[in-house]
N, C-alpha and C positions, 0 to 999 in steps of 0.2 A: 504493500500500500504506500508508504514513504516513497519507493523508485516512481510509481506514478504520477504520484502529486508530485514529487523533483522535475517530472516528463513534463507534467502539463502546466506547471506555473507561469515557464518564459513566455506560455504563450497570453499571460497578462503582462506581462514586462516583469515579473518577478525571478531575479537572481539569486537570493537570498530566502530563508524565514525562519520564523520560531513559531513554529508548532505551537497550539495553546490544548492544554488539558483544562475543564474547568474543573468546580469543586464535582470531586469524588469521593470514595470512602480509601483509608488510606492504604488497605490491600492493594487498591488498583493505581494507585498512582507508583506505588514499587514496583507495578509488571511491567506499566507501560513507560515509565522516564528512561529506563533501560535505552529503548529506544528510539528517545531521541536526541542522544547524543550529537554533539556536533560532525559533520558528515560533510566534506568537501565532495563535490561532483563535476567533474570538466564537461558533462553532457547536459545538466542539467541544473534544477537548483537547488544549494546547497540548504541544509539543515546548519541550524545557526545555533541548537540547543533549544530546551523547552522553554516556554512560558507558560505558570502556572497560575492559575485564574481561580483562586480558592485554596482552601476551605474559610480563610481566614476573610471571612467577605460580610457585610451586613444583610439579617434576614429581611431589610424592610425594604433592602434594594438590593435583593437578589437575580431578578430581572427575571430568566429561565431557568436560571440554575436553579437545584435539588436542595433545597433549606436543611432538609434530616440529614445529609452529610458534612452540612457544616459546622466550623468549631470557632471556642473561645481559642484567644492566642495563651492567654494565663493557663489555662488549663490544659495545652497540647504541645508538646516539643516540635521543633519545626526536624529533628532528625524521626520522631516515630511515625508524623505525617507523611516527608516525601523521600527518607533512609539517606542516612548519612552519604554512602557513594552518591549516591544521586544528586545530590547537593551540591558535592566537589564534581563533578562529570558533566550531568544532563541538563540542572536547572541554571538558567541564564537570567529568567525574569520572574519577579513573583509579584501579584497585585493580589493587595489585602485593603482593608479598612482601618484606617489610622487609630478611630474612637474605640476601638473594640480595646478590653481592658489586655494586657500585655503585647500590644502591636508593635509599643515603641522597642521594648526590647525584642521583638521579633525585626524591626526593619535591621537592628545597629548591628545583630547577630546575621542576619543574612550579608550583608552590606560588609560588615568588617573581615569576619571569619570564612564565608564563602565567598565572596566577592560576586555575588552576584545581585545586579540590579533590581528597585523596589518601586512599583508602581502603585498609588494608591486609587481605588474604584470601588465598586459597589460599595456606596460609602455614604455613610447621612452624616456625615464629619460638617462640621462647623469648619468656618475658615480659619479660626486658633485653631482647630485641633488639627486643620491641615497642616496649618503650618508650623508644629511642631512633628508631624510625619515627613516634614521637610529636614527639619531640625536633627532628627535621628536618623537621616539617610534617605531617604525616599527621593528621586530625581525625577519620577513622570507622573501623568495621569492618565487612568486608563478611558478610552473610547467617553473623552470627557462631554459634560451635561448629559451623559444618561447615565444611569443608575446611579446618579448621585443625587443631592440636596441642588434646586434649581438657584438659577443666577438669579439673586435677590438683592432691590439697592441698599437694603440693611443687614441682610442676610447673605453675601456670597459665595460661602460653601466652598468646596473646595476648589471648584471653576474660578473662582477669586480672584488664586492663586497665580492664575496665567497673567497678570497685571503686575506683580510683586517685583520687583529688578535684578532679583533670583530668581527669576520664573523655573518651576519644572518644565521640562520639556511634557508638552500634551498632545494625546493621540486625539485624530478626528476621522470620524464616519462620514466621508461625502459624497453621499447616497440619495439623498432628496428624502429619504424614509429616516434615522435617525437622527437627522438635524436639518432644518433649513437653512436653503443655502444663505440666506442674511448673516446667521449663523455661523458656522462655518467660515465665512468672511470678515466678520466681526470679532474670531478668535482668529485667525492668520493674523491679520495687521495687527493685532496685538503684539504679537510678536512672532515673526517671521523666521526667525531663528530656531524659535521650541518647534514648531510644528510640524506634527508626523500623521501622515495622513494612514489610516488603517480599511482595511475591507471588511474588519469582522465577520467576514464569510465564514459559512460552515459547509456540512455535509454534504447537504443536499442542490451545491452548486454545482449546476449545470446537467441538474435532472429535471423535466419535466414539472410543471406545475400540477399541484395534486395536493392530497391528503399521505401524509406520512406516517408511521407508526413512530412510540415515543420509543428511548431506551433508559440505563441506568444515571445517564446525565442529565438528560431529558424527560424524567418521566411524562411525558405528556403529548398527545400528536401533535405533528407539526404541520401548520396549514403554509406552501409555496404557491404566491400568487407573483408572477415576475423576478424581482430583485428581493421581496420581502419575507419576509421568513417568521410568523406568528406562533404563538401555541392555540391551538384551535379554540373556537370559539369566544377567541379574548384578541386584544390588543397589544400584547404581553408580546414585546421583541424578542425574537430567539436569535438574529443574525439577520445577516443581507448575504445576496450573492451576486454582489457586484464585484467586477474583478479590477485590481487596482488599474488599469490604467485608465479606466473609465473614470474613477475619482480624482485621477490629474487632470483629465478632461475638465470635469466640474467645479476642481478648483481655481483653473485658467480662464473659465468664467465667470463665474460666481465671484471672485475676489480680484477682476479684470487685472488680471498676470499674464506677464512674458513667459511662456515654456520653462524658460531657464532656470527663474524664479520656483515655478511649481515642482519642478521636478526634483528640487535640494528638499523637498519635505518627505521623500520617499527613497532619498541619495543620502546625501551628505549629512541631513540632520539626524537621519537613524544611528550612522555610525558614530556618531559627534555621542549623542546618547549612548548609546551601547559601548562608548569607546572600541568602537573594530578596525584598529590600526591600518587594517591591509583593504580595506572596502570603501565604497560612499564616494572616491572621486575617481579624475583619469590620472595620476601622475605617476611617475617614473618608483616602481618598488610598491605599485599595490596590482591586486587582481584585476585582469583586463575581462570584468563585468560590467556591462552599458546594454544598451535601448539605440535603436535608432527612430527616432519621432518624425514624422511630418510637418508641415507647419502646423498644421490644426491639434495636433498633439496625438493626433493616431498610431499606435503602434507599428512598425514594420519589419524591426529584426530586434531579438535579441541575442546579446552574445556572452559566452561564460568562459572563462580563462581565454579571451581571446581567439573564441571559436565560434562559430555562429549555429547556435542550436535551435533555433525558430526567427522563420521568416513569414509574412501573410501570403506571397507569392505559392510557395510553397505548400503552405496549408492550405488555399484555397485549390490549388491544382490537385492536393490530395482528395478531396471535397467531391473534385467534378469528373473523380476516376470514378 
């Protein structure tokens, strides 16, 4: 499953990613972080290491996720949750809830002793208590204004925080379905720099529109109408399946941007965050991974160590055999 998704990502413009597990119960995050270790591929896109989306999340902004798997930070060692190898190996990103009683020693403990980055989200955190989730290490936010505390002009939650002159870097859904585009525009020129444009995509991209059955992460069906991804019967976001280079698309409109501009929110600004020495630009001593875009920002090759593993030429002429 991993070689496939590596096969089919460039043909979003994706080089790179981190796998996201959400919350699960802690058996299953020790079978599967195993594998996703980081994974270099000259064919395809590399695995970057996981991103772990729970347990340590708030139940009032759970979103999709499974509430009965998840935990206090006080009350669960972050080694019996995702097993100490996995810690030092597989896990790269973890997004928790800052307000949750031992979060802050959970960010400083991941942060110092794993060195792995801390994004804080499903989150009804106040803007203090953001930003002391800053304070104890925390650098991002996850798929910010959803599942957190809304942008409030007394009340700004941890959205706030992307205005602070230590801004975390903040991830964004530009989707037209998890935020509008004013939105979305209105956090880039905030600051152009943090912004990291995400897909949130799940499973069920690039299947047919339908009625899904739930699973163990999901308990619940999931209704695919286009890009949107509901749990049946409710309003209740489970994902999008929009593939990112459509989201550079709509953020070169939506935030009336030059290509160049858009395209460092999904280049440069991830590796700046993630600190990935060898990734994010073209210069002399890193990976020769790039896009080749049209003016209009449409995708046409991508290429991995310097090799070109997806073209539209190509793909369409597979299409028309």
């Amino acid at each position: 499953m991993k070689s496939k998704l590596s096969q089919y990502l460039p043909s979003t413009g994706v080089t790179a990613f981190y796998p996201t597990v959400p919350t699960v119960q802690p058996d299953v995050f020790q079978k599967v972080l195993p594998f996703l270790r980081p994974f270099d591929s000259s064919t395809g896109a590399s695995v970057l290491g996981a991103h772990v989306e729970g347990p340590f999340l708030a139940p009032s902004k759970k979103g999709a996720h499974n509430a009965e798997n998840m935990h206090i930070p006080e009350s669960s060692s972050l080694e019996d949750i995702y097993g100490e190898h996995n810690l030092r190996t597989a896990v790269k990103l973890v997004t928790l809830a800052p307000e949750l009683s031992g979060s802050l020693t959970h960010i400083t403990s991941l942060v110092r002793n794993y060195d792995i980055k801390v994004s804080m989200g499903h989150s009804a955190a106040s803007f203090e208590e953001g930003y002391q989730g800053k304070l104890a290490g925390a650098t991002l936010l996850t798929h910010t204004f959803n599942a957190m505390s809304p942008l409030h002009h007394r009340e700004p939650g941890l959205a706030g925080l992307i205005s602070d002159q230590a801004s975390p870097y903040f991830s964004l859904i530009a989707d037209a379905i998890h935020l509008h585009p004013s939105i979305v525009s209105l956090a880039y020129h905030s600051g152009p720099e943090k912004a990291i444009l995400i897909t949130d995509s799940v499973e069920l991209s690039g299947l047919p529109d339908g009625l899904y059955p739930g699973h163990s992460q999901i308990p619940h069906p999931q209704l695919k109408v286009g890009n949107k991804v509901t749990i049946s019967g409710t309003e209740t976001l489970v994902g999008t399946c929009i593939p990112l280079d459509q989201c550079v698309r709509n953020l070169i409109e939506w935030a009336c941007l030059p290509i160049e501009k858009a395209v460092l929110t999904v280049t440069e600004n991830v590796a700046n965050a993630m600190l990935l020495k060898d990734r994010g630009q073209l210069t002399i001593g890193k990976r020769g991974d790039f896009v080749v875009l049209n003016d209009l920002g449409d995708l046409l090759e991508t290429w991995v160590m310097g090799r070109e593993v997806w073209s539209r030429d190509l793909s369409s002429r597979s299409k028309n055999l």
